[in-house]
C-alpha positions in Angstrom: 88.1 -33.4 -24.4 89.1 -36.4 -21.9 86.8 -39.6 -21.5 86.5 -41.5 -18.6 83.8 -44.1 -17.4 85.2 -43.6 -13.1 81.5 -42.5 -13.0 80.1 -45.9 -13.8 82.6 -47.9 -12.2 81.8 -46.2 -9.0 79.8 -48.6 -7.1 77.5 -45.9 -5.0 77.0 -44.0 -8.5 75.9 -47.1 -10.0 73.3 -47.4 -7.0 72.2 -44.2 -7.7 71.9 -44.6 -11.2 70.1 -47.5 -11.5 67.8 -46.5 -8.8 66.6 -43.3 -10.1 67.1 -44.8 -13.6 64.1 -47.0 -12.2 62.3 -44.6 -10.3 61.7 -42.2 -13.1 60.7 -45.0 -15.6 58.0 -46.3 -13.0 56.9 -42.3 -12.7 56.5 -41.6 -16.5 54.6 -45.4 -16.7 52.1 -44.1 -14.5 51.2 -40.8 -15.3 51.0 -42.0 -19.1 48.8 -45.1 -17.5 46.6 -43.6 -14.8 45.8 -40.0 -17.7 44.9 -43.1 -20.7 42.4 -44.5 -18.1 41.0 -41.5 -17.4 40.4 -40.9 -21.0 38.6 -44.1 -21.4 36.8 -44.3 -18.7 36.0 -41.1 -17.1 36.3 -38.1 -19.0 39.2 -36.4 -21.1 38.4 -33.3 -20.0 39.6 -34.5 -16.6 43.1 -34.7 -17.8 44.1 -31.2 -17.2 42.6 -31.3 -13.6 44.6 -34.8 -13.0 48.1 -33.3 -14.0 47.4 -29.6 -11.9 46.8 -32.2 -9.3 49.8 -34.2 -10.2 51.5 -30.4 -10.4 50.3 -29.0 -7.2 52.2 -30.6 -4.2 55.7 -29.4 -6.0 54.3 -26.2 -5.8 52.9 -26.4 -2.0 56.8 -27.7 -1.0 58.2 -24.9 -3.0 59.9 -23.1 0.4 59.6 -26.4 2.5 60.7 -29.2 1.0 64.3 -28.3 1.0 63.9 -27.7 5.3 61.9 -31.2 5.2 64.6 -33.0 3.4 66.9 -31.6 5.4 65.5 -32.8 9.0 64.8 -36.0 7.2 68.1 -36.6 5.9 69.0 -36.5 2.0 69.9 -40.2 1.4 66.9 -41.1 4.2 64.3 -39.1 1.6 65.3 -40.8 -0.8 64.6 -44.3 0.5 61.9 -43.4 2.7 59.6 -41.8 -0.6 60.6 -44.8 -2.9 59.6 -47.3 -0.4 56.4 -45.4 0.8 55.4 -45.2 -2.9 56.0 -48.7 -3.3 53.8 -49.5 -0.8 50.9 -47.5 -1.9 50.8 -48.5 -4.9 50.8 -52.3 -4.2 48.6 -51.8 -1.8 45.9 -49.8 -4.8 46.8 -52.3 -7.2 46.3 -55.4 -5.0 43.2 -54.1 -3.6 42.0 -52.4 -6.9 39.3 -54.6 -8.1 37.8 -55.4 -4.7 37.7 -51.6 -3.1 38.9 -48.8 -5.7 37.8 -49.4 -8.9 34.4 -48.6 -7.5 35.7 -45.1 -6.8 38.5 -45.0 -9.7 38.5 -41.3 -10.0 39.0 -40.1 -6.8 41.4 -43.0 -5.6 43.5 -41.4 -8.9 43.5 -38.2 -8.0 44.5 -39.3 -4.4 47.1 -41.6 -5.8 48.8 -39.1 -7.9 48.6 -36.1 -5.4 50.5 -38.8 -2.9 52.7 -39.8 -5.3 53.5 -36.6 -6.5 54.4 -35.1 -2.7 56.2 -38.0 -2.2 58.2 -37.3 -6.2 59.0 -33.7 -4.9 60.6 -34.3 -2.0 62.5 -37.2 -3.6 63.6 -35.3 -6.9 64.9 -32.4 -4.5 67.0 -35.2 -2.3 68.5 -36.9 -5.7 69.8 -33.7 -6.9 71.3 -32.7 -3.5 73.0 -36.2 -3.2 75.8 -35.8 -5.4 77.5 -33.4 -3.3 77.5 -35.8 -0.7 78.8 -38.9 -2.4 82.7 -39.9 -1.3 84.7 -38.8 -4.2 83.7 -34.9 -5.1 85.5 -35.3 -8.0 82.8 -36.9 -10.3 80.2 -34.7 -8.9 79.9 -33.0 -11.7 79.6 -36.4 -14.2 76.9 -38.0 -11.0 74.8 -35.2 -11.8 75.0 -35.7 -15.7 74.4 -39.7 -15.0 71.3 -38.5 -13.0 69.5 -36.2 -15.1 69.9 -38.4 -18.1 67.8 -40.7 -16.4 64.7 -38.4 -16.2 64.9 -38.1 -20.3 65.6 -41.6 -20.2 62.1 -42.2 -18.1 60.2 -40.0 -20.4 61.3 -41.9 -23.4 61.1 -45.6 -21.7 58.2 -45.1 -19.4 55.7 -44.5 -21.6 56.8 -47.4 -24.3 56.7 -49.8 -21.2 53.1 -48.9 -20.5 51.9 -48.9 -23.5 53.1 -52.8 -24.3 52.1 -53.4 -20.8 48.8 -52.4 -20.2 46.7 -54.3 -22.4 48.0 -57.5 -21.3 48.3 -56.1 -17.2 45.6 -53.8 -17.1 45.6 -51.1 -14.3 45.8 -53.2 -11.8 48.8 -55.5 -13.0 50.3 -52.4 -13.4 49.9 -50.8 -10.4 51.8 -53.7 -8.8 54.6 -54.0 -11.1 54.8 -49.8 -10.0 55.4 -50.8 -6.4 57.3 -53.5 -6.8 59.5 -51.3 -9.0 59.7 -48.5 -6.6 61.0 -50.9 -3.8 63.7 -52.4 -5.7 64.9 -48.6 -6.5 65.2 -48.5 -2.7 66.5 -51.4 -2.2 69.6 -50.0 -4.7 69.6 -46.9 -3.0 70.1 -48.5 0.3 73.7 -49.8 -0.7 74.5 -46.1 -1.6 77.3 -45.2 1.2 78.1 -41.2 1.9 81.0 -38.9 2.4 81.7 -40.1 6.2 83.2 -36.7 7.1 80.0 -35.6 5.4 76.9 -37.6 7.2 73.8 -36.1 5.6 74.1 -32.8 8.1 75.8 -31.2 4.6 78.2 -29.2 7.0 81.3 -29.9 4.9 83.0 -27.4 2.1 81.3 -27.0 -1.2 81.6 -30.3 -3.9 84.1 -28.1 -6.0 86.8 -26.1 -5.1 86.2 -23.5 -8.0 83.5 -22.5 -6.5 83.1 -19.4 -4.8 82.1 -20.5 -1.1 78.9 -19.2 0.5 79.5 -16.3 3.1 78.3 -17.3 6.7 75.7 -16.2 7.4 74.1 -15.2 4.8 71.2 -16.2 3.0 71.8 -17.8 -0.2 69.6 -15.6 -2.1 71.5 -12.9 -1.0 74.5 -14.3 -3.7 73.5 -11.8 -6.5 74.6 -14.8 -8.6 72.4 -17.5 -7.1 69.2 -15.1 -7.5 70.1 -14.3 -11.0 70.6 -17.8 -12.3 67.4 -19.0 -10.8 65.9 -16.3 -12.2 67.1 -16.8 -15.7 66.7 -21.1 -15.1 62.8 -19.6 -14.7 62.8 -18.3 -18.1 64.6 -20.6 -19.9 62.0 -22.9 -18.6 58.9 -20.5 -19.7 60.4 -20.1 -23.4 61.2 -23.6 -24.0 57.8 -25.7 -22.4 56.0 -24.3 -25.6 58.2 -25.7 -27.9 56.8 -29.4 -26.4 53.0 -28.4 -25.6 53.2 -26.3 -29.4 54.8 -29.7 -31.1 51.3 -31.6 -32.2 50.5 -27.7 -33.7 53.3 -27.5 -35.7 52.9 -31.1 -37.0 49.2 -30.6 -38.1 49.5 -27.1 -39.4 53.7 -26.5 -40.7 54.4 -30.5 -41.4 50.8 -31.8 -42.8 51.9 -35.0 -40.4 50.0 -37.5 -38.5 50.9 -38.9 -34.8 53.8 -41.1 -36.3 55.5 -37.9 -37.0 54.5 -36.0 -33.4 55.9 -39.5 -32.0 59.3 -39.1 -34.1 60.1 -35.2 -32.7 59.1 -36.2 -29.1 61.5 -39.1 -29.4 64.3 -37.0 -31.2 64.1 -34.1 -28.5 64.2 -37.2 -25.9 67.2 -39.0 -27.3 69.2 -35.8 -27.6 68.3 -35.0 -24.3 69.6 -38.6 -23.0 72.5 -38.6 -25.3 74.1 -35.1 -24.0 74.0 -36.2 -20.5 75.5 -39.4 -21.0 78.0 -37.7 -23.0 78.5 -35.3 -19.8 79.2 -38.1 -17.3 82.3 -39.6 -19.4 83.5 -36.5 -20.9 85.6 -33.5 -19.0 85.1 -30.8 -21.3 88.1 -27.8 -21.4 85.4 -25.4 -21.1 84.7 -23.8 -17.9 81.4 -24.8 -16.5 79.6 -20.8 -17.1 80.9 -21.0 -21.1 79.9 -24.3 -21.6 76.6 -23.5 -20.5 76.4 -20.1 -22.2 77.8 -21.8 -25.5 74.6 -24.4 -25.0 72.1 -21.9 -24.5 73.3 -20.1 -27.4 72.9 -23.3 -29.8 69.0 -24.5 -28.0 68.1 -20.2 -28.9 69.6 -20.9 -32.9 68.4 -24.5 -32.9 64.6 -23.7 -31.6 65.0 -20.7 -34.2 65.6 -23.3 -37.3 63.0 -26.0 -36.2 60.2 -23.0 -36.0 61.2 -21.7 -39.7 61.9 -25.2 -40.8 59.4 -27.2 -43.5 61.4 -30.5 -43.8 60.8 -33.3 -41.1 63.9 -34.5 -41.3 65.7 -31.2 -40.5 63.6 -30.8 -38.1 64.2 -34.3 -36.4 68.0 -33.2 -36.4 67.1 -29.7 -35.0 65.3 -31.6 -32.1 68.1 -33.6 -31.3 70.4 -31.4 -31.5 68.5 -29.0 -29.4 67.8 -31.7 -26.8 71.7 -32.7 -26.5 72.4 -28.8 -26.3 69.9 -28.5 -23.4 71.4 -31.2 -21.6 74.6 -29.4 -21.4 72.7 -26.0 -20.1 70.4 -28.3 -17.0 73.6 -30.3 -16.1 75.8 -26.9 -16.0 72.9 -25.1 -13.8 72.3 -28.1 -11.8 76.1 -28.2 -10.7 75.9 -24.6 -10.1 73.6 -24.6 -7.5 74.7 -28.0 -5.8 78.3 -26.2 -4.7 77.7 -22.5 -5.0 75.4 -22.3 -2.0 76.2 -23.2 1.3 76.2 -26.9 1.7 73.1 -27.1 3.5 71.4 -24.6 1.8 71.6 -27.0 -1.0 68.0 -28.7 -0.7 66.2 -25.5 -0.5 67.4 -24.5 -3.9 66.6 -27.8 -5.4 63.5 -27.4 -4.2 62.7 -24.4 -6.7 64.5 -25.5 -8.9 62.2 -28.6 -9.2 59.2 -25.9 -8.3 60.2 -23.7 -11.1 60.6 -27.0 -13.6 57.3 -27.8 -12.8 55.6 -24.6 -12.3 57.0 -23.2 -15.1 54.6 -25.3 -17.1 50.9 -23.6 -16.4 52.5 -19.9 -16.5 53.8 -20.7 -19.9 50.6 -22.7 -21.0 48.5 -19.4 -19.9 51.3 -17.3 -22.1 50.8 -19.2 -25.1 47.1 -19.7 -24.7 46.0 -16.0 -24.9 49.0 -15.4 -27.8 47.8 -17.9 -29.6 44.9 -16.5 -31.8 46.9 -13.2 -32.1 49.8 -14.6 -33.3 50.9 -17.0 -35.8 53.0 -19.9 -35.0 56.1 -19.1 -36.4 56.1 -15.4 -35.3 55.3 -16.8 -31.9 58.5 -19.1 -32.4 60.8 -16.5 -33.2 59.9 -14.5 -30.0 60.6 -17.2 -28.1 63.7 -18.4 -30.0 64.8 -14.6 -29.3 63.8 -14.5 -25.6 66.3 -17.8 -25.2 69.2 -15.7 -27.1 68.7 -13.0 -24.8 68.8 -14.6 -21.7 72.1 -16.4 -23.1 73.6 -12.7 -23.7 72.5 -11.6 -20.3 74.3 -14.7 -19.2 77.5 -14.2 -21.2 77.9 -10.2 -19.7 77.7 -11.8 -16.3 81.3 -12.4 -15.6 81.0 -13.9 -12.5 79.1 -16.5 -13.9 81.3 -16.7 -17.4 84.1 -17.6 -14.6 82.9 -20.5 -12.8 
């Protein structure tokens, strides 16, 4: 294993990093933010329709938003949705006590249906980015750098709000949103791309062990794009119980309170964040298919021991250990489908790959919902645990994939 920090010397990655470093944390402060107010002073059962709002516009851009970020331009979405978010949400929070609050509830549903068609369109440019930047070589550590900063946001988002809104309220920190999403694109505005590569994505794939895309030809006709998207969809239906199933398994398996739901969120988090970090200085001798195969292997065993498990602090360590193993599976798959597909191709498969992330979420909520009163917890674990070994075997007989 060889460590090197070229990634964060890299001006343009720094950019990047910082930017969506900030981007994300200003996302996760306001969904945690805008849902507590809700709570207080509306209704909780509104939550669930607030987030299928906040859910719905990644699903409407599911076969557009690659084609729109495309015409747009990949570095021009990127700026363009941080500064338009900026601005609507200065505008709310400056205007909040002398127009909105009167009509809170709908001006949050509108805000975070905005916000969130805006986020989709961004997420799918920030992932599609990489392949642009100058030096191809540290595509594969950019995209580590970049997803660590959405387990970052989920872990310092919500800690920011909390100490924050008491003394800011909604308003205060509405503002402090915008102003936050404007200096993200102010950072992203320095970023400078590949010149033979200027945002048309005509150039050869990022890395030349890749197989490239044959002209033309759809890129879900590559048998191996289709069947890594497919399996990215389960993955992603096995593991969101594990999260929404984790305030269960503390009241019924652990006997704990919220200190303890707090302390496996935060373990899951940290090993998330701390496997892509180690991604972006570290160059692995594993080829990029066996490296993931190898990580989906230890999330299967690792879910398996935290759903049979009765200690908290073994399961803390299972967490984190499952979390760093995941990181290694999203960054291998993310790099896969930045340079297998044709280069311009590349935004429409971000874009269900951020639709299946997200949609992935209700289908698996509806799964576990009408399993739930049929079957215990831990039997239900153990299925799942089994489904995620089994997509890893299916994974490890593709050779093509075991290859790359």
């Amino acid at each position: 294993m060889k460590f090197s920090m070229a990634v964060f010397k890299d001006q343009n990655s720094s950019r990047l990093f910082v930017g969506q470093f900030i981007s994300q944390i200003c996302d996760k402060m306001m969904t945690l933010g805008l849902v507590w107010v809700i709570s207080q002073e509306q209704s909780i059962q509104m939550i669930p329709w607030f987030l299928a709002i906040g859910a719905l516009p990644h699903l409407l851009l599911a076969s557009s938003g690659g084609k729109l970020v495309q015409r747009i331009g990949v570095l021009r979405t990127l700026i363009h949705t941080d500064v338009l978010r900026g601005i609507i949400f200065l505008l709310v929070g400056l205007l909040w006590l002398a127009y909105f609050k009167h009509h809170s509830l709908t001006t949050l549903f509108i805000l975070t249906f905005v916000s969130n068609l805006l986020g989709a369109l961004f997420n799918i440019a920030v992932f599609t980015l990489p392949g642009l930047m100058p030096k191809k070589e540290l595509v594969p550590q950019l995209t580590a750098m970049v997803d660590s900063c959405f387990y970052l946001g989920t872990v310092v988002g919500p800690a920011i709000s909390a100490l924050l809104y008491p003394w800011l309220g909604l308003s205060g920190l509405l503002v402090l949103n915008g102003l936050s999403y404007l200096l993200a694109a102010g950072l992203e505005g320095g970023i400078r791309l590949d010149p033979a590569d200027p945002e048309t994505v005509e150039s050869e794939p990022a890395n030349a062990d890749m197989a490239p895309a044959i002209p033309g030809r759809s890129m879900f006709a590559d048998p191996l794009i289709r069947f890594m998207l497919s399996a990215f969809f389960l993955m992603n239906l096995a593991l969101t119980p594990l999260m929404a199933l984790l305030p269960l398994f503390v009241q019924t398996r652990f006997a704990g309170n919220l200190a303890m739901l707090a302390a496996f969120e935060v373990s899951i988090g940290m090993g998330m964040v701390a496997g892509s970090l180690l991604l972006s200085v570290a160059e692995f001798p594993l080829k990029r298919g066996k490296r993931a195969i190898a990580g989906l292997s230890a999330v299967s065993l690792l879910y398996l021991f935290f759903g049979l498990n009765h200690n908290p602090v073994l399961a803390c360590l299972a967490l984190a250990g499952l979390g760093l193993a995941l990181a290694v599976v999203n960054v291998s798959l993310l790099t896969l489908f930045q340079s297998r597909p044709a280069p311009a191709d590349v935004p429409v498969v971000m874009s269900w790959v951020n639709t299946i992330s997200i949609g992935a979420l209700p289908i698996s909520m509806l799964m576990v919902g009408s399993l739930i009163e049929k079957i215990d917890l831990t039997k239900m674990t153990i299925c799942l645990a089994l489904g995620l070994l089994t997509i890893s075997l299916a994974t490890a007989f593709y050779r093509e994939f075991r290859e790359i």
